[in-house]
C-alpha positions in Angstrom: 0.0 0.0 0.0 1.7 3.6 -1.1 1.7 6.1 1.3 -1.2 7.9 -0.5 -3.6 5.4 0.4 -2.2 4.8 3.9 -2.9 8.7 4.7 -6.8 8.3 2.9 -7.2 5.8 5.3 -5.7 7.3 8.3 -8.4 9.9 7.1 -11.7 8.0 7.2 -13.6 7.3 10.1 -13.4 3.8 12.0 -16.6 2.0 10.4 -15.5 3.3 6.9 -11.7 2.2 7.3 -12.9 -1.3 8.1 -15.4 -1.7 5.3 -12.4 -0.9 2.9 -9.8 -3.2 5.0 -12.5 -5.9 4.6 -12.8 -5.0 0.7 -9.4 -5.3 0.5 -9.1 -8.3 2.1 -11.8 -9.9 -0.1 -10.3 -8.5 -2.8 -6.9 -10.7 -2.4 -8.8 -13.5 -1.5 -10.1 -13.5 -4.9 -6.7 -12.9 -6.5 -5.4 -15.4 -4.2 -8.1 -18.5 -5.4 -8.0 -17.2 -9.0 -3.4 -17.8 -8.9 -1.9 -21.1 -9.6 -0.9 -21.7 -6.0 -4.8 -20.9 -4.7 -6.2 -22.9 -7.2 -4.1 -25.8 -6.2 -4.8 -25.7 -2.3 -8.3 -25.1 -3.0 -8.1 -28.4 -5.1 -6.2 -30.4 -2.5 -8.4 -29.0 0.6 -11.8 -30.6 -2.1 -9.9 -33.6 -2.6 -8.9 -34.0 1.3 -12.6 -33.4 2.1 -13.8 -36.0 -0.3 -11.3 -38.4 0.7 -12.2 -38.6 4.5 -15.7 -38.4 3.9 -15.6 -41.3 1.7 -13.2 -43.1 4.1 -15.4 -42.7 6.9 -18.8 -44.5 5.1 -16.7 -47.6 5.6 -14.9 -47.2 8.7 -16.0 -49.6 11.4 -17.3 -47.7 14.1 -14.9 -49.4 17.0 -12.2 -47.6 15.5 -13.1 -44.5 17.6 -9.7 -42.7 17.1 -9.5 -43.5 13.2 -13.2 -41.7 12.9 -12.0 -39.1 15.3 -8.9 -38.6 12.6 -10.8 -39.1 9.4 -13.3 -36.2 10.8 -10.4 -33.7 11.7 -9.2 -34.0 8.6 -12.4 -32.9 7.1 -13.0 -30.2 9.2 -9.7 -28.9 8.2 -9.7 -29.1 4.5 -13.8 -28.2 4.3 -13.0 -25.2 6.5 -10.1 -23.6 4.7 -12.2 -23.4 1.5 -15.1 -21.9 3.5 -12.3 -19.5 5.4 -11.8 -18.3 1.4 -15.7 -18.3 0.4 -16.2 -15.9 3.9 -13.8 -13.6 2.9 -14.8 -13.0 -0.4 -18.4 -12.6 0.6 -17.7 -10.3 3.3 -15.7 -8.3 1.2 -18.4 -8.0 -1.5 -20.4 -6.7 1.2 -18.1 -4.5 2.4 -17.8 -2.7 -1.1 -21.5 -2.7 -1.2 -22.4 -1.1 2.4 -18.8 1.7 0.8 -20.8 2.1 -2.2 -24.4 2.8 -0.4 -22.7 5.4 1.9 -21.1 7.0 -1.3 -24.7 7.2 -2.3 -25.9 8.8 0.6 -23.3 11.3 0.6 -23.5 12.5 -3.4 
């Protein structure tokens, strides 16, 4: 970030400066999944997820710790893609609520 934008910000009020910190952040987070390297851990985390899933359907259901493992694992990868989906939403909203109080105040 060049100094410019650093001082616009320094210049908004609190609500505003988070709405555009949580654009931002959205922002990369859709650079970041549409890159090689986010497209591949998005790919792994889906394939993870499937994996364990399928894995436990046939798990015997003495084997407490595998099940406990098998669900950990999904957890994991399911969340990290849904860490990436929140942050993109939130920072479409967050552009949205910047853009209705640039309405309001034109």
């Amino acid at each position: 970030m060049n100094d410019d934008v650093a001082e616009l910000l320094q210049s908004l009020d609190l609500e505003t400066r988070g709405l555009f910190s949580e654009t931002l952040l959205g922002e990369d987070a859709v650079e970041f999944v549409r890159g090689d390297v986010g497209r591949a851990m998005v790919g792994i985390a889906k394939q993870e997820w499937m994996e364990a899933l399928l894995e436990l359907e046939t798990v015997p259901w003495w084997r407490r710790r595998r099940i406990r493992t098998l669900q950990s694992k999904a957890w994991r990868a399911r969340s990290f893609i849904l860490w990436l989906r929140d942050l993109v939403v939130q920072g479409r909203q967050a552009a949205a609520a910047l853009d209705e109080q640039d309405r309001r105040a034109s």
